[in-house]
Backbone bond lengths (Angstrom), bond angles and torsions (degrees), N, CA, C in turn:
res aa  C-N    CA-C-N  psi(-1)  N-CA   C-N-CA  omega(-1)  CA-C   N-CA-C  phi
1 X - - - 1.454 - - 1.528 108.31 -
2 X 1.333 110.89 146.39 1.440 119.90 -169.61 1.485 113.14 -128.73
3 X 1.375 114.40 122.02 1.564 102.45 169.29 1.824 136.48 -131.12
4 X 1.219 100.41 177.27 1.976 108.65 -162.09 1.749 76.95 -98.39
5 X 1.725 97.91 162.26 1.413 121.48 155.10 1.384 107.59 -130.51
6 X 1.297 109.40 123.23 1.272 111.32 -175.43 1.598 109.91 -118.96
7 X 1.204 111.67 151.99 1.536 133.36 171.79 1.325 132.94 -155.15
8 X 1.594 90.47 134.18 1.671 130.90 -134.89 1.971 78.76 -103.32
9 X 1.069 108.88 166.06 1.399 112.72 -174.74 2.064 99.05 -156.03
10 X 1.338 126.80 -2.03 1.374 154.76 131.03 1.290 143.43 -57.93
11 X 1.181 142.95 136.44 1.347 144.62 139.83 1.525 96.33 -25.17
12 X 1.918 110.88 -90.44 1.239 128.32 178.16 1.032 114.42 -95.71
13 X 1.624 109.98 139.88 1.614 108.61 171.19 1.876 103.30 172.28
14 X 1.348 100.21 165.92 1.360 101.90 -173.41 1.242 114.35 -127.55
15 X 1.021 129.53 144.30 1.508 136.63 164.61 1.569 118.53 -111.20
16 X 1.482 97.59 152.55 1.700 110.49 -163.95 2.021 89.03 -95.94
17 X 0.591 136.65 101.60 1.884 137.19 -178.15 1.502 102.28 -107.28
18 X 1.459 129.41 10.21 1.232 111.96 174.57 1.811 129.19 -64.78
19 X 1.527 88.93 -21.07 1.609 76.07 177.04 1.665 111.98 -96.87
20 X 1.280 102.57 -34.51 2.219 91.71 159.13 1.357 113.99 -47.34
21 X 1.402 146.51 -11.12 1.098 142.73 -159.47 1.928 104.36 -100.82
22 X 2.092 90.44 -43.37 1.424 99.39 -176.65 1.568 107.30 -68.22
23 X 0.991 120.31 -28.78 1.276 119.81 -178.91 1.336 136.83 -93.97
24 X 1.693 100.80 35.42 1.381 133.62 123.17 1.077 147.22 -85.20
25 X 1.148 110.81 -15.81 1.350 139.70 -164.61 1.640 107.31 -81.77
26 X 1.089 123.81 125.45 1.603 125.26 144.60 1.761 108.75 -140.88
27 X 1.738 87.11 147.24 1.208 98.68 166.32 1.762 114.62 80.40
28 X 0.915 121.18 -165.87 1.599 125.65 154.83 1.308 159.83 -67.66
29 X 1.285 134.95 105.22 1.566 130.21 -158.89 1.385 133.35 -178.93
30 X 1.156 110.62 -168.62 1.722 113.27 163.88 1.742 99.14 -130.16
31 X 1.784 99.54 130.95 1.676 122.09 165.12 1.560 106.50 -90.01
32 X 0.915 75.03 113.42 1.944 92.11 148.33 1.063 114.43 -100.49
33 X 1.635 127.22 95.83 1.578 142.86 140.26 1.556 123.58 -65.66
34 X 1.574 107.04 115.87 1.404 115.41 -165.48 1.488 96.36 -142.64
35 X 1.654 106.01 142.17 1.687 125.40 158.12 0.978 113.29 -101.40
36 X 1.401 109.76 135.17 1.742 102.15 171.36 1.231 127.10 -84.21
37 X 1.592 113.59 -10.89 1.478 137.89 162.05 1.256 114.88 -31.06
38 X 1.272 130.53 121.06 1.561 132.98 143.88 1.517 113.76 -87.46
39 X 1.331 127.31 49.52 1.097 110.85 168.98 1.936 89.12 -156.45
40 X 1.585 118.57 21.73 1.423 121.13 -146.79 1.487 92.65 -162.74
41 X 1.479 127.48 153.33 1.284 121.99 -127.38 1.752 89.62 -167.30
42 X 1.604 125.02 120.64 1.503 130.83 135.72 1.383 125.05 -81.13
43 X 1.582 106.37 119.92 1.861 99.65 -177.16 2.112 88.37 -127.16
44 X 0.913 95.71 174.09 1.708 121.94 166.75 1.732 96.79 -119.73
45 X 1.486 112.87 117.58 1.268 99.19 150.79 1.732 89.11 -163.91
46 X 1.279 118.24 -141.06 1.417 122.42 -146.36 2.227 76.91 -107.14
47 X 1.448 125.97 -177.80 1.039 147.77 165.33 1.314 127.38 -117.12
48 X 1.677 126.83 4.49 0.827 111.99 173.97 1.575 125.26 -76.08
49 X 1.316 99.95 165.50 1.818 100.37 -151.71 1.737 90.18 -83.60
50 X 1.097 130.73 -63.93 1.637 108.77 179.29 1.298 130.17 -37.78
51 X 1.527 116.29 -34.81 1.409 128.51 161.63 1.567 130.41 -61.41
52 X 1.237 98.46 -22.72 1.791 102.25 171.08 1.228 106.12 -113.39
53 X 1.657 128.87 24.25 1.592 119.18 161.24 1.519 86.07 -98.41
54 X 1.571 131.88 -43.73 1.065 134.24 -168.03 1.659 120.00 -48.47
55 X 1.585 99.34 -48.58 1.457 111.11 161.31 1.108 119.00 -64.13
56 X 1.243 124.27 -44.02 2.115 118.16 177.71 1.471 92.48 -51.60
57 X 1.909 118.72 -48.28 1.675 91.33 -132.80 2.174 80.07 -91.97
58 X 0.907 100.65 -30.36 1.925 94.20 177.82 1.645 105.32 -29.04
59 X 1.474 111.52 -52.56 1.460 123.40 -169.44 1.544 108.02 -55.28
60 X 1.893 88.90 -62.04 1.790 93.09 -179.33 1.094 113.87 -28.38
61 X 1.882 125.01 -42.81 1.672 133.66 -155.74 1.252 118.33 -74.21
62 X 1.982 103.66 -27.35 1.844 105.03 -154.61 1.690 66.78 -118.35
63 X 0.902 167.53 -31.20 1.657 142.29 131.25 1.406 127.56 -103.83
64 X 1.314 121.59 110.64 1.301 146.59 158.03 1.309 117.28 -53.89
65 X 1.262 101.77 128.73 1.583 114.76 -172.83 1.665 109.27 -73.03
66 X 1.556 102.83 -21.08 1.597 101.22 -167.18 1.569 70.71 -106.50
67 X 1.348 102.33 127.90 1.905 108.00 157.37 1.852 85.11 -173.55
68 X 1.054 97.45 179.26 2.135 112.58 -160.16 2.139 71.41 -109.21
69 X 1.180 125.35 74.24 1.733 127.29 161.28 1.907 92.59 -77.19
70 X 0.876 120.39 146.75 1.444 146.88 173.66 1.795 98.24 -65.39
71 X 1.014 121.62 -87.90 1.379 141.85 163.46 1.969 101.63 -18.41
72 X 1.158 120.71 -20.17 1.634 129.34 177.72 1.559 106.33 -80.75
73 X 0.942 102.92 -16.21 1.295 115.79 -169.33 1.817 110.13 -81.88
74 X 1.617 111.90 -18.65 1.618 115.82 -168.32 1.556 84.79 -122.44
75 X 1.431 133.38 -45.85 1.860 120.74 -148.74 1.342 82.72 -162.06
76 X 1.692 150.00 33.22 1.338 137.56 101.32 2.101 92.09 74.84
77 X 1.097 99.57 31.74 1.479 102.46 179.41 1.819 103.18 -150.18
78 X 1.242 136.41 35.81 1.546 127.60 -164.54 1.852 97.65 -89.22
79 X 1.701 112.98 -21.72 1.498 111.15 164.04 1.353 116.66 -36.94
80 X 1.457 98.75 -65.84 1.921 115.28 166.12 1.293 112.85 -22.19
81 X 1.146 114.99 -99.15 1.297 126.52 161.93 1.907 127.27 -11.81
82 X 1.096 112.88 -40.94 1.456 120.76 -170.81 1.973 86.31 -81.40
83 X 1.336 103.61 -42.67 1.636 94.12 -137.10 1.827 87.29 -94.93
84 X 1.270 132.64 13.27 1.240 157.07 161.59 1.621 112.52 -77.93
85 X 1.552 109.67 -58.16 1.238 103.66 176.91 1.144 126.93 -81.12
86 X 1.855 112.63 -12.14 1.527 109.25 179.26 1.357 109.36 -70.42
87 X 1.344 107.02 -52.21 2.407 102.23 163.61 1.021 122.08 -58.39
88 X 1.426 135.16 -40.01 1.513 115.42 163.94 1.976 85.09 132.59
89 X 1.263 105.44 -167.25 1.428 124.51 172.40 1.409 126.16 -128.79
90 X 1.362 106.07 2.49 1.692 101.26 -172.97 1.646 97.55 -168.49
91 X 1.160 120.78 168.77 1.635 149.25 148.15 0.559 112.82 -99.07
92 X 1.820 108.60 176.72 1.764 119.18 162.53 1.395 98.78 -156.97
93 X 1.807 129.51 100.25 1.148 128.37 -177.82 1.605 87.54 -127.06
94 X 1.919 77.01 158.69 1.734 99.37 -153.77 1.979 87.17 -92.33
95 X 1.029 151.38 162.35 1.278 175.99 -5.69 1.746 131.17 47.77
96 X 1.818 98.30 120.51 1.237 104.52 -164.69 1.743 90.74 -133.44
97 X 1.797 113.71 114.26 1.853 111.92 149.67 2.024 82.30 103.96
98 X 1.535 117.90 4.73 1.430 106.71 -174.07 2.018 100.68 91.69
99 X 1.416 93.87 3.21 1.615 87.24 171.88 1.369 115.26 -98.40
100 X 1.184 131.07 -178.46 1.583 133.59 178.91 1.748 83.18 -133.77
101 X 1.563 97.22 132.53 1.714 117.47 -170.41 1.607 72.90 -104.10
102 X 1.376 101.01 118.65 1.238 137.96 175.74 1.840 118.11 -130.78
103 X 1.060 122.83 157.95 1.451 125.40 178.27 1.383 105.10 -98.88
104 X 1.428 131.79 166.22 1.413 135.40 -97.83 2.132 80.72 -101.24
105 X 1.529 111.97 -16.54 1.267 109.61 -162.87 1.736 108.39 -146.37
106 X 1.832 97.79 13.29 1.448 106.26 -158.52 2.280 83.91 -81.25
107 X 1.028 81.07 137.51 2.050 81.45 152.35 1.406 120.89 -168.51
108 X 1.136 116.75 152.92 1.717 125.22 -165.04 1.322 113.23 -63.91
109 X 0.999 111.40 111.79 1.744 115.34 176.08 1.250 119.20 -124.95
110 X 1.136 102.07 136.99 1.658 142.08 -177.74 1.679 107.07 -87.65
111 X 1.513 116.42 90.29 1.774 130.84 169.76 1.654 111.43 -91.15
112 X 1.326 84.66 104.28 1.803 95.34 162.44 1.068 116.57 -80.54
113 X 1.805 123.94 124.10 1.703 110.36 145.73 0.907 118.09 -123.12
114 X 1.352 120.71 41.47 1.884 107.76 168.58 1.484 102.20 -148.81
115 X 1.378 110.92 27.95 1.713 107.94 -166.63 1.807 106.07 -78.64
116 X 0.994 116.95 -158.47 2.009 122.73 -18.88 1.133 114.45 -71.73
117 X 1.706 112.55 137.56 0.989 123.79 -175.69 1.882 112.20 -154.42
118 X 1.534 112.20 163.56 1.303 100.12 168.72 1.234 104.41 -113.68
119 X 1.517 97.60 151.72 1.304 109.26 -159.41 1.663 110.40 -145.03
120 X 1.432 112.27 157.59 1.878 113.04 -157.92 1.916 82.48 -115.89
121 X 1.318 99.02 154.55 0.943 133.03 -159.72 1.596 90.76 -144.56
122 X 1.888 127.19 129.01 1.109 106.67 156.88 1.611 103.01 -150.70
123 X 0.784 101.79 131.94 2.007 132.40 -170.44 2.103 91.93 -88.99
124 X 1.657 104.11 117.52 1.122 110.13 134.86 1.553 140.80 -133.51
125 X 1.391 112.99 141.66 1.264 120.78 -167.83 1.779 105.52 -82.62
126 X 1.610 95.74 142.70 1.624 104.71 -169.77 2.031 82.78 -125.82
């Protein structure tokens, strides 16, 4: 298993990591990209930059950072947490030549909500 370090310089925010990811890659397969973060998030979707403020601030809306969360009460971050588990923590795209067979605008992104922080990223090849 192989891994990225990534750093967030945000509360919220996303990063495009598809090509740190490819450049693990040789040859033929399926990656498993995983965070170990519960407060930090693997999605597939497109990178454009209006489209991933849209997604931070959509999230902000269907969870609000200012709300009375129980969990605010010890580390004042349980937003994190909620809006972490609704995307998930990992993928699994298949890879052909050291490439990741991706769709025409799909790419691996890395969602912060509790940064800045550094953070591990770890890719395994099957």
């Amino acid at each position: 298993m192989k891994s990225i370090e990534v750093k967030t310089r945000h509360r919220a925010e996303i990063l495009d990591i598809t090509a740190d990811v490819e450049k693990l890659l040789e040859g033929e397969g399926v990656a498993i990209v995983f965070t170990p973060h519960t407060t930090a998030s693997i999605i597939l979707n497109e990178a454009e930059s209006r489209l991933l403020e849209d997604i931070v601030s959509t999230l902000e809306k269907i969870v609000p950072r200012n709300y009375s969360y129980k969990h605010n009460e010890i580390d004042d971050n349980a937003d994190a947490h909620i809006k972490a588990s609704l995307l998930g923590n990992s993928v699994i795209v298949p890879f052909k030549d050291g490439k990741l067979q991706l769709g025409t605008w799909q790419r691996v992104l890395f969602v912060e909500f509790d940064g800045p922080r550094t953070r591990r990223v770890y890719v395994k090849v099957l």
